[in-house]
Chimera marker file (.cmm) of the C-alpha trace (Angstrom):
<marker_set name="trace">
<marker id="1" x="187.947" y="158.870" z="183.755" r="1" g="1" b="0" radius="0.5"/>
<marker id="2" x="184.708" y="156.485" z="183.048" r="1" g="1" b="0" radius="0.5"/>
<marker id="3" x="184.219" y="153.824" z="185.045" r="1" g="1" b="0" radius="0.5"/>
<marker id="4" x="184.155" y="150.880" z="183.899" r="1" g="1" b="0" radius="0.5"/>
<marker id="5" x="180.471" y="150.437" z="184.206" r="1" g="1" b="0" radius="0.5"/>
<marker id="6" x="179.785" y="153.542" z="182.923" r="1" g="1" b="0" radius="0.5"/>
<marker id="7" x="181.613" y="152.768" z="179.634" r="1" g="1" b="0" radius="0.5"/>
<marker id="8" x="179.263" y="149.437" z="179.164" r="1" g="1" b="0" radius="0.5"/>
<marker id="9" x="176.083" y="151.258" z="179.624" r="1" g="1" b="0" radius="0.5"/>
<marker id="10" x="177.104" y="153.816" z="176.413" r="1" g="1" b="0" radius="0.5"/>
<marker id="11" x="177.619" y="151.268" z="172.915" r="1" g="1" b="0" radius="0.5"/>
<marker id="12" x="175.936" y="148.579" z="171.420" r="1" g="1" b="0" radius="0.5"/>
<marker id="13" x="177.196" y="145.158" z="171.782" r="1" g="1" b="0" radius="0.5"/>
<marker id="14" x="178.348" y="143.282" z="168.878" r="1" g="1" b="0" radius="0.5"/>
<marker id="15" x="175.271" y="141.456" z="168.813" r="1" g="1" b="0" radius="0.5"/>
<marker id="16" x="172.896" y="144.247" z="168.285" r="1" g="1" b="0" radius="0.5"/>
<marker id="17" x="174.607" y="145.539" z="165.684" r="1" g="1" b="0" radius="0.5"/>
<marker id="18" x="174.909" y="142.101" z="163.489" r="1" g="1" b="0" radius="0.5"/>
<marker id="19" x="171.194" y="141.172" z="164.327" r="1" g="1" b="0" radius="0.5"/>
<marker id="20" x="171.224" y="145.141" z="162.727" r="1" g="1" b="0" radius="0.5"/>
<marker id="21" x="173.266" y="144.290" z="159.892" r="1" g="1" b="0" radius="0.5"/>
<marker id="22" x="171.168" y="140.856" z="159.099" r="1" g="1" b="0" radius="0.5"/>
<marker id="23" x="167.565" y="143.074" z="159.416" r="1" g="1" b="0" radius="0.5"/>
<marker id="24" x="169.028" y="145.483" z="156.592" r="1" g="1" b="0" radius="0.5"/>
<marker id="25" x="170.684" y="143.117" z="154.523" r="1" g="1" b="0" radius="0.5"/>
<marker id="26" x="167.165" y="141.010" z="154.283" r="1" g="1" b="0" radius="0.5"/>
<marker id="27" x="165.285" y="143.960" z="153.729" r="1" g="1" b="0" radius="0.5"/>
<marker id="28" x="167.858" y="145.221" z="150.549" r="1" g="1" b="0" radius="0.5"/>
<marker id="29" x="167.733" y="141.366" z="149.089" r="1" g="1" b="0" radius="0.5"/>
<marker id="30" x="163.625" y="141.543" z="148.920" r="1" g="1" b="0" radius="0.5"/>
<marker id="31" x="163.550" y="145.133" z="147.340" r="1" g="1" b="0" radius="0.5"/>
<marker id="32" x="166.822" y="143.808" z="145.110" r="1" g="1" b="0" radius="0.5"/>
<marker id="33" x="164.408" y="141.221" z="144.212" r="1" g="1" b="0" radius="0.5"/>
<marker id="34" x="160.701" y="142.925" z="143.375" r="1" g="1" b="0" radius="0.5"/>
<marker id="35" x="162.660" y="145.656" z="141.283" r="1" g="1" b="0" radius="0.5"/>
<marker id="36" x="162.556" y="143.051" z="138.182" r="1" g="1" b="0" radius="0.5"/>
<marker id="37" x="158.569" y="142.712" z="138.311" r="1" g="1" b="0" radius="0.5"/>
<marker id="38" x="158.641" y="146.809" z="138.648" r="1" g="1" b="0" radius="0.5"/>
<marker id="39" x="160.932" y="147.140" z="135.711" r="1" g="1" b="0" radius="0.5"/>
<marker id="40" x="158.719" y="144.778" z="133.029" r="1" g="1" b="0" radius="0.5"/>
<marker id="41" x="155.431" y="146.782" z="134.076" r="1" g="1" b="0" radius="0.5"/>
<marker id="42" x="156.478" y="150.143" z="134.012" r="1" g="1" b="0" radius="0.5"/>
<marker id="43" x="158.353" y="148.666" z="130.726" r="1" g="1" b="0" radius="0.5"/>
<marker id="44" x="155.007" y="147.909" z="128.978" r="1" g="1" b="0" radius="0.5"/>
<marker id="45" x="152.942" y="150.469" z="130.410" r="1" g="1" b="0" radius="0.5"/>
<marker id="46" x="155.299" y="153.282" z="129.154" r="1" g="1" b="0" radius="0.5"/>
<marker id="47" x="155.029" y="151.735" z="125.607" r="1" g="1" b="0" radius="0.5"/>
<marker id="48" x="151.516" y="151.203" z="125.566" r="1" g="1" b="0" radius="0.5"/>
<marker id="49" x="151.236" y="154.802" z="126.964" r="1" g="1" b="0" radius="0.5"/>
<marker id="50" x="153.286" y="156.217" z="123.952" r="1" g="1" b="0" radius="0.5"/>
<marker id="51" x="151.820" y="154.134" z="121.285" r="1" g="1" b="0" radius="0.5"/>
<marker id="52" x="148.407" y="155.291" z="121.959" r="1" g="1" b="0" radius="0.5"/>
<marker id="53" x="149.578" y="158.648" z="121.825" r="1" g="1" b="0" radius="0.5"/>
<marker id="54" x="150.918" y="158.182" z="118.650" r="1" g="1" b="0" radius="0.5"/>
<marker id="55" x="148.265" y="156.581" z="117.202" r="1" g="1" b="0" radius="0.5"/>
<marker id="56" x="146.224" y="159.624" z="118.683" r="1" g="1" b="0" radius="0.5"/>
<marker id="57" x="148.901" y="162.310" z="116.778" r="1" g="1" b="0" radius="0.5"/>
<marker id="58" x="148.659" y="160.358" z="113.778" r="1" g="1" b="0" radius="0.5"/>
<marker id="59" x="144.707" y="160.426" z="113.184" r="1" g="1" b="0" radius="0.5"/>
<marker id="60" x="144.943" y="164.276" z="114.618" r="1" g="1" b="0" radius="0.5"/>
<marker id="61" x="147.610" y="164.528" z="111.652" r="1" g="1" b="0" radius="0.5"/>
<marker id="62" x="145.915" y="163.283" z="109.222" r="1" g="1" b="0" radius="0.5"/>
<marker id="63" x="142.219" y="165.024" z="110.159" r="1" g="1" b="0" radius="0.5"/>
<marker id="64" x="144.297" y="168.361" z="110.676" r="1" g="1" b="0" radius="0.5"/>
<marker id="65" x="146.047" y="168.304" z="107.066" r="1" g="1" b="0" radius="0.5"/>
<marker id="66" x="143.604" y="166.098" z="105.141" r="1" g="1" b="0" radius="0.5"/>
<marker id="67" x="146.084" y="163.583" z="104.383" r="1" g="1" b="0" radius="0.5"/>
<marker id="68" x="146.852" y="159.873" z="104.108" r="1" g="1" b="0" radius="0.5"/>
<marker id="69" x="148.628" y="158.599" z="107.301" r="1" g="1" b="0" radius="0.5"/>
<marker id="70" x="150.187" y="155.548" z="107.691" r="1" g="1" b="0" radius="0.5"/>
<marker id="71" x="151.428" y="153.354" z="111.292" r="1" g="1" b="0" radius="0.5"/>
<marker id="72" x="153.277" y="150.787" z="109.940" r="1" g="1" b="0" radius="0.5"/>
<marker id="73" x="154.854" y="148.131" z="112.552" r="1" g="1" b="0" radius="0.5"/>
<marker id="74" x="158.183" y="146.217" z="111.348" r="1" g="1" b="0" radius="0.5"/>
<marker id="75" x="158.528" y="143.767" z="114.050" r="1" g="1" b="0" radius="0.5"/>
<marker id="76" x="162.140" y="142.970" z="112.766" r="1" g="1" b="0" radius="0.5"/>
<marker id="77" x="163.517" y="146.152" z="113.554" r="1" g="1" b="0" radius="0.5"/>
<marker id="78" x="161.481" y="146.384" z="116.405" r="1" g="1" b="0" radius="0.5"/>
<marker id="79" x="160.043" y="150.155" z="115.435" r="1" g="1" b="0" radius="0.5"/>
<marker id="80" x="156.649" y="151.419" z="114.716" r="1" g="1" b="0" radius="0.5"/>
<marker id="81" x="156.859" y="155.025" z="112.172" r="1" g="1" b="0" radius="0.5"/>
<marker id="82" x="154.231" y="156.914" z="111.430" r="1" g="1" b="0" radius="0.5"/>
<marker id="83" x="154.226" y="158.297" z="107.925" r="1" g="1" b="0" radius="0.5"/>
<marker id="84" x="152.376" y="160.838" z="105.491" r="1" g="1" b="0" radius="0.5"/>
<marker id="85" x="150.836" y="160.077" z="102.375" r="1" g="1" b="0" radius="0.5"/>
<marker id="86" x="153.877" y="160.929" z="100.318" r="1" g="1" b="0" radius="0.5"/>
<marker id="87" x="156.026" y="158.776" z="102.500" r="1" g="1" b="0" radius="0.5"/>
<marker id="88" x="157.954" y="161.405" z="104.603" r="1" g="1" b="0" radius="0.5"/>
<marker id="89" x="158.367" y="160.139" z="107.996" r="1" g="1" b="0" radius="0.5"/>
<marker id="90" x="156.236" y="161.979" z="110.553" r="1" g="1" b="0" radius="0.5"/>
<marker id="91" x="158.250" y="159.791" z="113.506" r="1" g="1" b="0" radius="0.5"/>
<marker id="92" x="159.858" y="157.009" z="113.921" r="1" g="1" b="0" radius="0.5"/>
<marker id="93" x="160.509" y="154.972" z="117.370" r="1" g="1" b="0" radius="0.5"/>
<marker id="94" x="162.016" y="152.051" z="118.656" r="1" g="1" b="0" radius="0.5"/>
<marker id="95" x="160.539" y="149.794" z="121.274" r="1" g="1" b="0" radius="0.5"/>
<marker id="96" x="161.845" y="146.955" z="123.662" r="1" g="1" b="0" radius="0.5"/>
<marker id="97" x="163.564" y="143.639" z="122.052" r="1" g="1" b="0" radius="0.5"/>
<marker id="98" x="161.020" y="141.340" z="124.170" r="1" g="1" b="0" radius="0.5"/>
<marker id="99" x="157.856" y="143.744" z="122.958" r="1" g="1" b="0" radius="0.5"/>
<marker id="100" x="156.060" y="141.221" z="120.076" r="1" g="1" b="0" radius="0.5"/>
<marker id="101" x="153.720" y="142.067" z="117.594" r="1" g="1" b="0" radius="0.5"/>
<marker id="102" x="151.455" y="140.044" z="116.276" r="1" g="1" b="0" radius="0.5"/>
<marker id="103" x="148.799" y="139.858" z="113.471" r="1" g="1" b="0" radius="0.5"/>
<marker id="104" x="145.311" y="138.838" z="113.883" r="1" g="1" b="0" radius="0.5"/>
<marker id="105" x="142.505" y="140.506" z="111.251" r="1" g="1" b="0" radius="0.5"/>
<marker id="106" x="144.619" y="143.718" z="110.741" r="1" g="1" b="0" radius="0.5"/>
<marker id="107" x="148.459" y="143.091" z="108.951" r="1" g="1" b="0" radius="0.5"/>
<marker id="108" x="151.522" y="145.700" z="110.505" r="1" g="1" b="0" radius="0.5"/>
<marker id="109" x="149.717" y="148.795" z="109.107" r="1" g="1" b="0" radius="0.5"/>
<marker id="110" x="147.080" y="151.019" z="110.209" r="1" g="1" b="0" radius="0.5"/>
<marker id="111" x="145.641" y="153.658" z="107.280" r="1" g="1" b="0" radius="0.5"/>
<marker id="112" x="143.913" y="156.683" z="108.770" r="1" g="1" b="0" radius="0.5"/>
<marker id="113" x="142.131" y="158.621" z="105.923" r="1" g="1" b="0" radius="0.5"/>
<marker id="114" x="141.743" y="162.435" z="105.283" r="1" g="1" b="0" radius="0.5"/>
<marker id="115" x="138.696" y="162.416" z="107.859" r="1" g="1" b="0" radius="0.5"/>
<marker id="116" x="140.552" y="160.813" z="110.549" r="1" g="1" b="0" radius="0.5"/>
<marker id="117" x="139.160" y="157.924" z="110.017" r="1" g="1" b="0" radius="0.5"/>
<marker id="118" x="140.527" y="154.134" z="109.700" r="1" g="1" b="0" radius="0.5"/>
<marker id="119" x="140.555" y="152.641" z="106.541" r="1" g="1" b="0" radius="0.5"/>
<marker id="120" x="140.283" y="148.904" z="107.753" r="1" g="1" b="0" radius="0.5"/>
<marker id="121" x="139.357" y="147.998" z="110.988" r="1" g="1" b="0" radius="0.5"/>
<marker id="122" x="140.991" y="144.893" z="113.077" r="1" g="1" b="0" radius="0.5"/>
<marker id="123" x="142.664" y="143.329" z="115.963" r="1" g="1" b="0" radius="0.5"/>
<marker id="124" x="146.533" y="143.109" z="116.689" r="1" g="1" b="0" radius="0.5"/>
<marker id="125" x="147.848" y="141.197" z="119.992" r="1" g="1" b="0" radius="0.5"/>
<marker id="126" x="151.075" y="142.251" z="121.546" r="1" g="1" b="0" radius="0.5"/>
<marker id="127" x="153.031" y="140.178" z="123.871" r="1" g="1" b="0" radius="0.5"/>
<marker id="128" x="155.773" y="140.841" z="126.515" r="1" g="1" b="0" radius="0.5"/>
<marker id="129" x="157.296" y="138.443" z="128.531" r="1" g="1" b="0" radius="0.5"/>
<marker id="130" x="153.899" y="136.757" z="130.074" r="1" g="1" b="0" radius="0.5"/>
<marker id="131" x="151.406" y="139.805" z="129.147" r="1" g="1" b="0" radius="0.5"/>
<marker id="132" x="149.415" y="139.927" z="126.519" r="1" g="1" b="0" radius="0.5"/>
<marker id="133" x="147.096" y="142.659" z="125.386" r="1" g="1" b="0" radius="0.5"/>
<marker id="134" x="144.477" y="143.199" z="122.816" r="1" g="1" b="0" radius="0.5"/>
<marker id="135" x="144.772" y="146.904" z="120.209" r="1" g="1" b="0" radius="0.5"/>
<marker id="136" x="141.164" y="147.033" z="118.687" r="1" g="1" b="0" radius="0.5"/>
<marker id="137" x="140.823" y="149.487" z="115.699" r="1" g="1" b="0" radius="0.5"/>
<marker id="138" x="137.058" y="150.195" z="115.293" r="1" g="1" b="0" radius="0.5"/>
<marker id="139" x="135.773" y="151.265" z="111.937" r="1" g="1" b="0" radius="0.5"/>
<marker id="140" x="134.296" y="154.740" z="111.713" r="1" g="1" b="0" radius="0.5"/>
<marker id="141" x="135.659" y="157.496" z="113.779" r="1" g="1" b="0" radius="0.5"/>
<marker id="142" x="139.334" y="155.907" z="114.128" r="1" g="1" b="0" radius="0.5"/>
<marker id="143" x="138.706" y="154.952" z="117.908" r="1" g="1" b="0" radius="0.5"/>
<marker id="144" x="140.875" y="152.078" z="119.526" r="1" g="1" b="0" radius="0.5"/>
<marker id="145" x="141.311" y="150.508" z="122.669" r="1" g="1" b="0" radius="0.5"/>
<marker id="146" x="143.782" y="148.413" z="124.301" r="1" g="1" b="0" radius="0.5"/>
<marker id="147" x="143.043" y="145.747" z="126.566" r="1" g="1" b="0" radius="0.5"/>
<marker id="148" x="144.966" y="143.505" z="128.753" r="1" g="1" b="0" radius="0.5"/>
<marker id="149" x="144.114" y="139.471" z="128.550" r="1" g="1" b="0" radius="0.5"/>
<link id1="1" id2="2" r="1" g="1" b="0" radius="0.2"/>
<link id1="2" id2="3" r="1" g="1" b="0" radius="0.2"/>
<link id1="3" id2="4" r="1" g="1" b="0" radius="0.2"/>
<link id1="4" id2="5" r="1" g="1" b="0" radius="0.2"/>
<link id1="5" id2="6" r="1" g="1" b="0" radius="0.2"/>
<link id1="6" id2="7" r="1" g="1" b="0" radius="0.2"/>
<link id1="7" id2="8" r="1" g="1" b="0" radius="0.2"/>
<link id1="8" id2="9" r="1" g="1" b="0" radius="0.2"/>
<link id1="9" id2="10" r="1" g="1" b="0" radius="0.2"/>
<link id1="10" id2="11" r="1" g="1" b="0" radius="0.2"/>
<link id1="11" id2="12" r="1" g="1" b="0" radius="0.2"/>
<link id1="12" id2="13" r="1" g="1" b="0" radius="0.2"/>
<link id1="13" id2="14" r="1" g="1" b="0" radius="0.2"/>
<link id1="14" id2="15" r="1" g="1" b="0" radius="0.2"/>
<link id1="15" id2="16" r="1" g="1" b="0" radius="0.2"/>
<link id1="16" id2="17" r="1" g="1" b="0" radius="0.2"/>
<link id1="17" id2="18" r="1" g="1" b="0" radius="0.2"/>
<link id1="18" id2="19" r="1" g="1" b="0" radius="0.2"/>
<link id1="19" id2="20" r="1" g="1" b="0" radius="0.2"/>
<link id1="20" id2="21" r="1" g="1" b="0" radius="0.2"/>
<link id1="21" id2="22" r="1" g="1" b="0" radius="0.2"/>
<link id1="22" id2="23" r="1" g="1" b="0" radius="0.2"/>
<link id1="23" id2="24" r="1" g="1" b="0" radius="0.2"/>
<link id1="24" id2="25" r="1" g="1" b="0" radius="0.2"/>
<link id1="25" id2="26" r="1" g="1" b="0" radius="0.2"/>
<link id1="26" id2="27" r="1" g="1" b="0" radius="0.2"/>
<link id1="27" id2="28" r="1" g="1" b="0" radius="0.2"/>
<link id1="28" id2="29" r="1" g="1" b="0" radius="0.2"/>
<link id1="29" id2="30" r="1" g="1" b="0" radius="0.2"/>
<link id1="30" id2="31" r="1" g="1" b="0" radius="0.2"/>
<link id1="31" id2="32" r="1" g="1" b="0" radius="0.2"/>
<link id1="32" id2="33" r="1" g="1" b="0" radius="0.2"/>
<link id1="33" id2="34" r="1" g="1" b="0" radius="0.2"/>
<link id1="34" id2="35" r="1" g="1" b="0" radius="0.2"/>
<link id1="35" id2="36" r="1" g="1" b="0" radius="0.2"/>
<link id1="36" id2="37" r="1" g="1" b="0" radius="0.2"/>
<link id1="37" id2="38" r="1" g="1" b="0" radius="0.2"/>
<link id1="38" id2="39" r="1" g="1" b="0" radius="0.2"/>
<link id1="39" id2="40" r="1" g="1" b="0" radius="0.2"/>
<link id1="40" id2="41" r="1" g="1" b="0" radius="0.2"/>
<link id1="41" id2="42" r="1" g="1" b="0" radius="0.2"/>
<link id1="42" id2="43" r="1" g="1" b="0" radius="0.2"/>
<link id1="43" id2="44" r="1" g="1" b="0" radius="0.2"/>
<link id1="44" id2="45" r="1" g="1" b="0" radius="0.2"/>
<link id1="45" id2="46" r="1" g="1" b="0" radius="0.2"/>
<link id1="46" id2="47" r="1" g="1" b="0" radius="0.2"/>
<link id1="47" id2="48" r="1" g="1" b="0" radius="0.2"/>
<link id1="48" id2="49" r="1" g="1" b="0" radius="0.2"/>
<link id1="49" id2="50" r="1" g="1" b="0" radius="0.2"/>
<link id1="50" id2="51" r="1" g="1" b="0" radius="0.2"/>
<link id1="51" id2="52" r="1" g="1" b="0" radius="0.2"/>
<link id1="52" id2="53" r="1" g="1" b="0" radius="0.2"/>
<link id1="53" id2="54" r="1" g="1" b="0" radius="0.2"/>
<link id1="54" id2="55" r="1" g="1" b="0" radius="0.2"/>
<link id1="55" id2="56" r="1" g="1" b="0" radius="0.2"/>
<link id1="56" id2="57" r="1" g="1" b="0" radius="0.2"/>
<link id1="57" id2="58" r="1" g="1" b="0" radius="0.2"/>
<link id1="58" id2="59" r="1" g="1" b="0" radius="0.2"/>
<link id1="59" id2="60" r="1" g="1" b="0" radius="0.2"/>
<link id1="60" id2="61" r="1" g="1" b="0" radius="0.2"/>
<link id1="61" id2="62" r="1" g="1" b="0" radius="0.2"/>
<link id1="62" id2="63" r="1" g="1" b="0" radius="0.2"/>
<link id1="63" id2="64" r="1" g="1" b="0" radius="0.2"/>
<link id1="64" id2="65" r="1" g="1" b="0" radius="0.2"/>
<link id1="65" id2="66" r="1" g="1" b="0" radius="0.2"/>
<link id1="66" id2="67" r="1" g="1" b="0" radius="0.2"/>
<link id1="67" id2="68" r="1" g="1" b="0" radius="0.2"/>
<link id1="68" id2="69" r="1" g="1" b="0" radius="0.2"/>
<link id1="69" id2="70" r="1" g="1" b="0" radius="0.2"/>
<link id1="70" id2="71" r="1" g="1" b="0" radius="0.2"/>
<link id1="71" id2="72" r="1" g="1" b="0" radius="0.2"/>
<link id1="72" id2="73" r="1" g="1" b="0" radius="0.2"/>
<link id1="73" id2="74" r="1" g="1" b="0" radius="0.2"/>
<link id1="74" id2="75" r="1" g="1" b="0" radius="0.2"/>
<link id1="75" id2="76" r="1" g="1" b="0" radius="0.2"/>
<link id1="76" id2="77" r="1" g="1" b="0" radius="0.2"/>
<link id1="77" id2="78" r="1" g="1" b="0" radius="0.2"/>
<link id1="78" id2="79" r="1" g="1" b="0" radius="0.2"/>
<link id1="79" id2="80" r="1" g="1" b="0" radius="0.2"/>
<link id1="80" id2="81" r="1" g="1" b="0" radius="0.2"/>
<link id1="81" id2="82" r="1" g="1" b="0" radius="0.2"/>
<link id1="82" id2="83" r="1" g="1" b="0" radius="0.2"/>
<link id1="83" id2="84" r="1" g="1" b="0" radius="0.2"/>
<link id1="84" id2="85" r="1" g="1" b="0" radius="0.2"/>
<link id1="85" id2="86" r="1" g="1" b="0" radius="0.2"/>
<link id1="86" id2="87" r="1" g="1" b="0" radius="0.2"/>
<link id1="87" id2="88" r="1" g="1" b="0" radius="0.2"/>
<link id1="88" id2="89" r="1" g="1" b="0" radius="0.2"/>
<link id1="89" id2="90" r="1" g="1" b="0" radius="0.2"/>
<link id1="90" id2="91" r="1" g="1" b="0" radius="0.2"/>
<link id1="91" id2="92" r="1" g="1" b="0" radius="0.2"/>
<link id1="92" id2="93" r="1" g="1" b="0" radius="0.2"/>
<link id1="93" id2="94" r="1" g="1" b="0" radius="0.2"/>
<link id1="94" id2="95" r="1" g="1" b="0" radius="0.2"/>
<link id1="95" id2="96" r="1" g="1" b="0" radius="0.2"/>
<link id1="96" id2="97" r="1" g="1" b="0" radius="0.2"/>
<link id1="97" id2="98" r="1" g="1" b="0" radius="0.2"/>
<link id1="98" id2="99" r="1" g="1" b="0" radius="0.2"/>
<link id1="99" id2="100" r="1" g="1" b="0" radius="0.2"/>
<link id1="100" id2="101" r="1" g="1" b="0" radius="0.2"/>
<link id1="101" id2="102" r="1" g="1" b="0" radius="0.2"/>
<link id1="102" id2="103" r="1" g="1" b="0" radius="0.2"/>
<link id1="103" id2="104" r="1" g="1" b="0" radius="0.2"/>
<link id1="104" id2="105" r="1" g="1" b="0" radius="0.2"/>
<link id1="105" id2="106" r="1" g="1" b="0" radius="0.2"/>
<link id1="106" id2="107" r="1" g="1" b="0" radius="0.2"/>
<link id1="107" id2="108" r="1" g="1" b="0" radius="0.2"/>
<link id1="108" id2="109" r="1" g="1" b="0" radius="0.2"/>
<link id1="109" id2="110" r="1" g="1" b="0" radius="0.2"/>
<link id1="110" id2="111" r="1" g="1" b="0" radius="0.2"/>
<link id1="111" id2="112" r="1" g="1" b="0" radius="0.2"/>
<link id1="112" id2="113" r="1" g="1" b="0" radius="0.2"/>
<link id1="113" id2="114" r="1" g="1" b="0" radius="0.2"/>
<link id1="114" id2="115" r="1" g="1" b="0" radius="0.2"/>
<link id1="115" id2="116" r="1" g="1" b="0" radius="0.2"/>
<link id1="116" id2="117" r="1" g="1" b="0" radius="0.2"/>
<link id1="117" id2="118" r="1" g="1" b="0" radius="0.2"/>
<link id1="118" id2="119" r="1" g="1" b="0" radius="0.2"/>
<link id1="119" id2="120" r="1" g="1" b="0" radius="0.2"/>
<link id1="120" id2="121" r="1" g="1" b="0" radius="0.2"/>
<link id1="121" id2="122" r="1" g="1" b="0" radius="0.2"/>
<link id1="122" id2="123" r="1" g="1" b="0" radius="0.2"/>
<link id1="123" id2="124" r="1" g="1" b="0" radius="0.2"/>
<link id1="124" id2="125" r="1" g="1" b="0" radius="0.2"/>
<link id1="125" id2="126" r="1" g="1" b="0" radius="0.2"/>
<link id1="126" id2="127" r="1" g="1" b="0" radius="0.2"/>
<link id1="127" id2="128" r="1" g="1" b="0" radius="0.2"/>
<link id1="128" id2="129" r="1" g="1" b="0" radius="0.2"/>
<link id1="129" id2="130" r="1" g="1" b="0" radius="0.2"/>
<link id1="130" id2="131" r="1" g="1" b="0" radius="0.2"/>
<link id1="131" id2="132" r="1" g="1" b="0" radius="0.2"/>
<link id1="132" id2="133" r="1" g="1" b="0" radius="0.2"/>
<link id1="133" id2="134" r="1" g="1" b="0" radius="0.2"/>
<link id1="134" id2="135" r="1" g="1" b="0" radius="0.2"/>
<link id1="135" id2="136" r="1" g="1" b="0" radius="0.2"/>
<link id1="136" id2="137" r="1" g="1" b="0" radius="0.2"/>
<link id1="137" id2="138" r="1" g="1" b="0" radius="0.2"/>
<link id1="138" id2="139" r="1" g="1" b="0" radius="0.2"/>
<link id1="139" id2="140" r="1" g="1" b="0" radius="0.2"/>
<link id1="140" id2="141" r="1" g="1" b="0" radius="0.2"/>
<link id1="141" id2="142" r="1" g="1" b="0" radius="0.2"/>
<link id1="142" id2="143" r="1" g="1" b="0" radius="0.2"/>
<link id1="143" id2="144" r="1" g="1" b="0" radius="0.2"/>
<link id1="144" id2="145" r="1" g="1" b="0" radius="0.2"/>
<link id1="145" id2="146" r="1" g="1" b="0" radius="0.2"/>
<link id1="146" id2="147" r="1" g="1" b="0" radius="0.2"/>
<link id1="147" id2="148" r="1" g="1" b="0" radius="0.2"/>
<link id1="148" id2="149" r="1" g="1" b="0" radius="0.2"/>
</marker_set>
């Protein structure tokens, strides 16, 4: 059998453990908090990722088949489609609930012509939650950029 010193010198006492226990619980309630922050950028920067890829497949569409192409935005049903010149739906998608659009020189439509080109250029500002950014359609070649403000 162990001593009875021998036993003491083996475990933790109880108050290394809860000073244990307090370290780890602090540490989970800062990451538990930050995840939010994570969430709304990665939120916006996925959407903003897509859209200019779609905007990118819908002037490649429309240079590829010579063709009308359409991006209209319908900020009630909170979806952007992108549409030939007869209508049919090229694709359609759905973005966030807090995602806004909103209207500055260009209306909810962008018109890329049969050279790939944009019909009208303009400015369109969209918000989430405390961001805002800037999409700039440039007349001529159908370039854009987005910008944060």
């Amino acid at each position: 059998m162990l001593s009875q010193q021998e036993a003491k010198g083996n475990g933790y006492t109880l108050i290394e453990t809860l000073i244990v226990l307090v370290i780890v619980s602090i540490m989970s309630v800062v990451l538990v908090m930050n995840l939010n922050p994570i969430y709304n950028k990665k939120v916006i920067d996925t959407f903003l990722n897509q859209l200019e890829k779609d905007l990118l497949y819908a002037q490649q569409y429309a240079l590829v088949n010579e063709s009308t192409v359409y991006v209209v935005f319908s900020e009630s049903e909170k979806k952007y489609r992108v549409a030939n010149g007869i209508g049919d739906d090229l694709l359609s998608r759905n973005y966030h609930q807090h995602i806004i659009f909103e209207s500055a020189t260009l209306e909810n439509r962008v018109i890329y012509n049969r050279a790939g080109s944009i019909q009208k250029s303009g400015t369109m500002f969209i918000k989430y939650h405390s961001d805002k950014y800037r999409l700039v359609f440039y007349l001529g070649k159908g370039r854009f950029t987005i910008e944060k403000l």
